[in-house]
MARPA-199196 format. One record per residue (C-alpha): residue number from 1; x, y, z. Coordinates in steps of 0.02 Angstrom, whole numbers. Last residue first. Example, Ala and Ser with C-alpha at 12.3 -4.5 7.8 and 13.67 -1.06 7.14 Angstrom:
# residues 2
<2,<684,-53,357>>
<1,<615,-225,390>>
This chain:
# residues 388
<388,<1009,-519,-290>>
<387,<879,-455,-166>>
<386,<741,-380,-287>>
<385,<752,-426,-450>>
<384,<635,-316,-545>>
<383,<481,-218,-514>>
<382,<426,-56,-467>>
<381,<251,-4,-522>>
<380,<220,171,-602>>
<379,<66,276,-594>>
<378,<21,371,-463>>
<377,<-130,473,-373>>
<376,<-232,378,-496>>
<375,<-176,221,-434>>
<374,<-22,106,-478>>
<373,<104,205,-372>>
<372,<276,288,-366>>
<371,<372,141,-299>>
<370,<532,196,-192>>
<369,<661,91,-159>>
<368,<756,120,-4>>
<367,<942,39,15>>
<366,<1008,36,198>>
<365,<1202,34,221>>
<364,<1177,246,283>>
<363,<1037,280,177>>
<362,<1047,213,-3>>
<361,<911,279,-143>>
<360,<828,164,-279>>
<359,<679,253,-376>>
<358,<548,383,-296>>
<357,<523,525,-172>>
<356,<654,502,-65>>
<355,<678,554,120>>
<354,<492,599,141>>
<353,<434,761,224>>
<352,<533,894,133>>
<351,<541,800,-20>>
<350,<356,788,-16>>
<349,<349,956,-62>>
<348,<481,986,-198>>
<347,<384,793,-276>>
<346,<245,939,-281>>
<345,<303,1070,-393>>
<344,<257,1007,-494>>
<343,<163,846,-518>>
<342,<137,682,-431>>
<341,<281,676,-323>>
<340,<317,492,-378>>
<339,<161,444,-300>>
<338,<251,487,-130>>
<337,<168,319,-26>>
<336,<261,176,-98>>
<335,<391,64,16>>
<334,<535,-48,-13>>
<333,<661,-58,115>>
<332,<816,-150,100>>
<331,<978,-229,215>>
<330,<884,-174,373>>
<329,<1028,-139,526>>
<328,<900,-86,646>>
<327,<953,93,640>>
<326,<951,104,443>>
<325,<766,47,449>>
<324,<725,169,585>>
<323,<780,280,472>>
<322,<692,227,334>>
<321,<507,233,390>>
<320,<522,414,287>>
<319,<490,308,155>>
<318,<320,278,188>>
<317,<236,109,157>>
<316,<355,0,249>>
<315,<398,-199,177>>
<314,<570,-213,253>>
<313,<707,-341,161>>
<312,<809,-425,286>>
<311,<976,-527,246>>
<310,<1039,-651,371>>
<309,<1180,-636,461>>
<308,<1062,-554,615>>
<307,<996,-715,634>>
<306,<786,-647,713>>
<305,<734,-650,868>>
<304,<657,-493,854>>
<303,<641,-416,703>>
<302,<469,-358,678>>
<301,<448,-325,852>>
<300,<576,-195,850>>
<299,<510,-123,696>>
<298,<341,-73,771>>
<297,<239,25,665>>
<296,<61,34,772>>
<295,<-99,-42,761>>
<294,<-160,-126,935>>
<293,<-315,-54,931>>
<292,<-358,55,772>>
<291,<-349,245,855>>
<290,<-247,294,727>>
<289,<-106,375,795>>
<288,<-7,245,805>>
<287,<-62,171,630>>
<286,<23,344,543>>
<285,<194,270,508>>
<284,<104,116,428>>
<283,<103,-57,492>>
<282,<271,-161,482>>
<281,<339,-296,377>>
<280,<477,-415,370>>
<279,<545,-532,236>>
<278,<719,-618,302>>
<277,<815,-694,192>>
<276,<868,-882,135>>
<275,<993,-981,60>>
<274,<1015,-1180,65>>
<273,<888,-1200,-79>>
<272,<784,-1061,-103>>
<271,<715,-992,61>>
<270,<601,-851,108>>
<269,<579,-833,299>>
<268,<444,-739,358>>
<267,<421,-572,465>>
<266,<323,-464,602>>
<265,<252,-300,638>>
<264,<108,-350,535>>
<263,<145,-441,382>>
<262,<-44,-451,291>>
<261,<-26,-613,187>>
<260,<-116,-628,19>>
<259,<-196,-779,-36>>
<258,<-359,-698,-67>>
<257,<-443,-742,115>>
<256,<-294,-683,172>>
<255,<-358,-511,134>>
<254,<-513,-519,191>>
<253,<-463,-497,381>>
<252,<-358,-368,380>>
<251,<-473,-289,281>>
<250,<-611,-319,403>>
<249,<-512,-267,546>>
<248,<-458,-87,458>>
<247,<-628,-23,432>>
<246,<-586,135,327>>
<245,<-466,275,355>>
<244,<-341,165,446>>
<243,<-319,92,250>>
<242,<-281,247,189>>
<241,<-103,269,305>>
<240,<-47,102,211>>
<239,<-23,-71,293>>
<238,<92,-190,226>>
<237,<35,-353,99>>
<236,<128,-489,48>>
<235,<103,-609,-101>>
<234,<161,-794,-119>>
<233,<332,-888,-113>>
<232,<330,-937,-313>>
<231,<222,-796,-352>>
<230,<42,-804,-460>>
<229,<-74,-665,-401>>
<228,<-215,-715,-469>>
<227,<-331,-707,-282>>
<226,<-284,-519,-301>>
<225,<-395,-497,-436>>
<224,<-560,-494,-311>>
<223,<-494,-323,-263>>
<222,<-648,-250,-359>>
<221,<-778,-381,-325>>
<220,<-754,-362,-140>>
<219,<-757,-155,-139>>
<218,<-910,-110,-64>>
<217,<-937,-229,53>>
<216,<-736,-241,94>>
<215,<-751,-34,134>>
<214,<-679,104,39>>
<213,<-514,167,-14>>
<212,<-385,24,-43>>
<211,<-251,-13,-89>>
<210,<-146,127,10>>
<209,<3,-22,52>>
<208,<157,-87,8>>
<207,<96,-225,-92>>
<206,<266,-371,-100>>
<205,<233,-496,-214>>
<204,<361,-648,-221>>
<203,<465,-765,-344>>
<202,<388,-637,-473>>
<201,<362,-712,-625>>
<200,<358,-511,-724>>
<199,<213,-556,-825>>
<198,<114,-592,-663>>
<197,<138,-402,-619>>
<196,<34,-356,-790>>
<195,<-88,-460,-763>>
<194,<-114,-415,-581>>
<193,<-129,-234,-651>>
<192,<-250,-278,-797>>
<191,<-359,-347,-657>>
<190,<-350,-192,-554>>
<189,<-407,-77,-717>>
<188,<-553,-196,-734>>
<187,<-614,-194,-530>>
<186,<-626,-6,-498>>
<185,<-520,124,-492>>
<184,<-632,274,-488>>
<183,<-755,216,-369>>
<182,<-620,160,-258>>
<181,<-447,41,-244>>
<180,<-329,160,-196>>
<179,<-187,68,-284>>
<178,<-41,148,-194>>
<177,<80,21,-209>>
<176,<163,-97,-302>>
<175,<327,-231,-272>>
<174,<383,-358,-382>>
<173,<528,-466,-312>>
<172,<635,-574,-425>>
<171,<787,-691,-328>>
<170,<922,-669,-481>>
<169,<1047,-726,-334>>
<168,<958,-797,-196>>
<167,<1060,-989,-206>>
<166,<1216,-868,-231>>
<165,<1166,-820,-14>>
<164,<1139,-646,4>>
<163,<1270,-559,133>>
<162,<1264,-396,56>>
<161,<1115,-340,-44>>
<160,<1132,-291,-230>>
<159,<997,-227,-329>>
<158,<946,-247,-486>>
<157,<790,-133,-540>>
<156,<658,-174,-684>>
<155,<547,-35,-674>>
<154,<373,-86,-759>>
<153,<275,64,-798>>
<152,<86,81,-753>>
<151,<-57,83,-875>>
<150,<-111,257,-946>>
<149,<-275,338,-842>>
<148,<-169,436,-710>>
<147,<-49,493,-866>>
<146,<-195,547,-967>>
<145,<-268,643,-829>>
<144,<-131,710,-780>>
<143,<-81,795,-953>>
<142,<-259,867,-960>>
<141,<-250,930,-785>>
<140,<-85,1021,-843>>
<139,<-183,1084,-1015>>
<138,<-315,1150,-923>>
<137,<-217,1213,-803>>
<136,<-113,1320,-918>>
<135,<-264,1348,-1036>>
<134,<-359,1431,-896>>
<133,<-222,1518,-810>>
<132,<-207,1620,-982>>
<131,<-390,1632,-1001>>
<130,<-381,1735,-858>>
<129,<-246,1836,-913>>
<128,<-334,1862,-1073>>
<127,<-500,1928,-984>>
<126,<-397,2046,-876>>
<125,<-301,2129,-1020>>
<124,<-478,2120,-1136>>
<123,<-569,2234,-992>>
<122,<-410,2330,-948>>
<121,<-409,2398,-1140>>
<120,<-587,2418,-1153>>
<119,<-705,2491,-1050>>
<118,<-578,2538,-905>>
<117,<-441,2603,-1034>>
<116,<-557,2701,-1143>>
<115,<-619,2803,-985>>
<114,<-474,2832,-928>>
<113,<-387,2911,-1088>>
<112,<-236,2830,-1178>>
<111,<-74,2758,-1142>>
<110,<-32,2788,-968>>
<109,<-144,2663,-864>>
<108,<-123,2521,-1017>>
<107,<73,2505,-970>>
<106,<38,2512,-775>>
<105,<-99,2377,-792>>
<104,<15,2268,-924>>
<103,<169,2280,-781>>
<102,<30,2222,-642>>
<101,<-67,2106,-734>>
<100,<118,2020,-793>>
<99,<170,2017,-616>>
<98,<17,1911,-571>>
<97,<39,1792,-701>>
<96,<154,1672,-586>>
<95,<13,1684,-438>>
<94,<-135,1672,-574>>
<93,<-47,1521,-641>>
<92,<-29,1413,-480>>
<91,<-194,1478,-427>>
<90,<-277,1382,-582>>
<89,<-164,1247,-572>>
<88,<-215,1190,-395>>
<87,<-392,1225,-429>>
<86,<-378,1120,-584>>
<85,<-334,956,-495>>
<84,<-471,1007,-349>>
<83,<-569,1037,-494>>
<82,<-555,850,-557>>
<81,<-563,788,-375>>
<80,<-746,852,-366>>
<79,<-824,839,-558>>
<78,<-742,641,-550>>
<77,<-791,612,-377>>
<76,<-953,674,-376>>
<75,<-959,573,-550>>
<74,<-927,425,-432>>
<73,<-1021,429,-297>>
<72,<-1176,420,-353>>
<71,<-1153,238,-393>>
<70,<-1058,207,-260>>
<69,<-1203,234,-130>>
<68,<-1185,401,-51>>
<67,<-1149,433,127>>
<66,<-979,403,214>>
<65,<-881,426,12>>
<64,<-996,587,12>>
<63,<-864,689,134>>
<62,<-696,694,-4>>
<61,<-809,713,-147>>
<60,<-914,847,-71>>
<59,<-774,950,-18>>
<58,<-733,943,-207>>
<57,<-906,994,-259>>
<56,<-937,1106,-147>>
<55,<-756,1212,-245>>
<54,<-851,1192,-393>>
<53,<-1013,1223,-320>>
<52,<-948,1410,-267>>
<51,<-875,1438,-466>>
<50,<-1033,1386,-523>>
<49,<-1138,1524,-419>>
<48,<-1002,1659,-443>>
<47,<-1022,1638,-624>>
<46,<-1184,1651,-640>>
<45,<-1185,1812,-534>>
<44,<-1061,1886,-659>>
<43,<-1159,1852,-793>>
<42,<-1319,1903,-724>>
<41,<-1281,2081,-687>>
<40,<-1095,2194,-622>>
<39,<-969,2178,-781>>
<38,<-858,2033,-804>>
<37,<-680,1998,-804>>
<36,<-590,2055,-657>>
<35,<-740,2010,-532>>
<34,<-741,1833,-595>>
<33,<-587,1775,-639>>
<32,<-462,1861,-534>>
<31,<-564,1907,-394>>
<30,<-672,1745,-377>>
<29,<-502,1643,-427>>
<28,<-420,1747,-276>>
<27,<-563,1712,-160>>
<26,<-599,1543,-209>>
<25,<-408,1486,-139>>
<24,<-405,1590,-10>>
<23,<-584,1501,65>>
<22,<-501,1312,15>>
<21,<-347,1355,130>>
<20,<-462,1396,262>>
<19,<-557,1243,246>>
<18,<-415,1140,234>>
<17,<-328,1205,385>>
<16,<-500,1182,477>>
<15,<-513,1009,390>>
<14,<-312,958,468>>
<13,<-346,1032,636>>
<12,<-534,936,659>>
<11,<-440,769,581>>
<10,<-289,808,711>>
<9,<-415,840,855>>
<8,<-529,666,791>>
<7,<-365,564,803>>
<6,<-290,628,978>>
<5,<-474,572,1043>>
<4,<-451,422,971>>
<3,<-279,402,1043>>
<2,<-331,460,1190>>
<1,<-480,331,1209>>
């Protein structure tokens, strides 16, 4: 009960932040886009009245996924998470233009009489600011948009762990995260993608989590594909922080039923000829605090037991999960969660949280590899000889 309680006090803290961060946000576009640039009357109400659904519209996305069907769902989603792209952009480029609107003010102020400068001068300065910010985010949402809807990008890594057995060498692991699975990225895309990662003849398939974001009933047909994985030793799958945002136990439960084995807190043996490592997996960072009973990262448990000569590779959807890793004496983690950064200035962001945003890092005599994500918060998947 305290960690559900715990839970719904973080979710309240998190949508308050949200909320207020949301209110700033439509106040300075309202000032600087709105009030700047039109006249008192109809217009100006109009605009007012799309600009507050806009901003509904993304708090709409996030909330409908409990209550629509998918059908409806999804151009909520696309309007919704669209802005929320653009919102970002928009305030982005009034923030950097705002110097600009003051110098240009200041310039216009002194060079002719008031009344000119408030019907006309300042009228056109503020208009062409504001379709300043508009083209920049357009044309940064654009850019996103293409790149979320392009196919992902193999990465074809060798790495070297100590201690591997010659048997291992060459031994091919393709790893992929971050597929959030929804009413965006739906059953066709997902099939391409286990295409594409069968064209790499992986000897296994490690998914690092965030596959999914909805519930088995609504999303059966769409992670059907997994059943094609085709990998010598089979497919694994680790726990993402999305995944404790729908019905975890079902999932957990479904996926087997695909061929794909959820590693929870525990590991397998992979073994070609007389050499062999250690494949472990752990649940998410954030499965703790969940409230999902008897969810929790624990490495410990993971690796218990295990010959400490022989190589481990860690399946751990955030990177941050790393240090613990270098503790334990892991030879490689691979995890997702970053998206690469997405776009700037974010991967500055999430380098404060994460240790590495994406690509091959080492960490004491712990590698990390980073894979920046198949889904539309993402799109590259990391493959290529993993322990070799």
């Amino acid at each position: 009960m305290l960690c559900r309680t715990v839970g719904w006090v973080s979710a309240l803290v998190f949508y308050a932040l949200l909320a207020a961060v949301l209110i700033g946000a439509l106040a300075l576009l309202w000032v600087r886009l709105v009030r700047d640039t039109t006249r008192p009357g109809w217009v100006r109400r109009t605009a007012t009245v799309v600009l507050v659904l806009l901003m509904a519209s993304s708090v709409a996305a996030d909330a409908g996924r409990q209550v629509f069907p998918r059908q409806a769902q999804q151009p909520l989603d696309v309007v919704g998470f669209g802005w929320l792209g653009a919102l970002v952009y928009l305030v982005l480029a009034l923030v950097v233009l705002e110097p600009v609107r003051w110098w240009l003010r200041r310039r216009i102020a002194t060079s002719g009489p008031a009344e000119e400068v408030d019907v006309s001068r300042r009228l056109f300065l503020l208009r062409s600011l504001a379709v300043g910010a508009g083209v920049i985010a357009a044309g940064t949402v654009g850019y996103g948009t293409w790149a979320a809807a392009a196919p992902p990008v193999i990465r074809r890594v060798r790495i070297a762990v100590p201690g591997l057995a010659p048997e291992l060498a060459g031994y091919r692991i393709t790893t992929f995260s971050d597929a959030h699975l929804s009413s965006l990225y739906g059953r066709d895309r997902f099939a391409r993608l286990v295409g594409m990662v069968n064209t790499t003849e992986p000897d296994v398939v490690a998914v690092v989590g965030d596959l999914v974001d909805g519930s088995v009933a609504d999303l059966r047909r769409d992670v059907a594909p997994l059943g094609d994985l085709a990998a010598r030793d089979g497919a694994f799958f680790v726990t993402g922080n999305h995944e404790y945002y729908v019905d975890t136990a079902e999932w957990m439960a479904h996926l087997p039923t695909l061929g794909v084995d959820v590693l929870r807190n525990e590991r397998v043996t992979l073994s070609r000829g007389a050499g062999s490592f250690d494949l472990a997996g752990i649940d998410d960072a954030t499965a703790g605090g969940s409230g999902v009973r008897g969810h929790g990262a624990d490495l410990t448990a993971a690796l218990a037991g295990r010959d400490a000569t022989t190589p481990v590779v860690l399946l751990a959807h955030q990177p941050v999960q790393v240090e613990q890793a270098r503790a334990a004496g892991v030879d490689l983690q691979l995890s997702g969660h970053t998206h690469g950064g997405q776009l700037w200035p974010f991967p500055y962001l999430v380098g404060l949280e994460q240790p590495a945003v994406q690509g091959l890092s080492r960490h004491g005599d712990t590698q990390l590899y980073v894979t920046a994500g198949v889904g539309y918060w993402g799109r590259r998947c990391g493959s290529g000889p993993g322990p070799s």
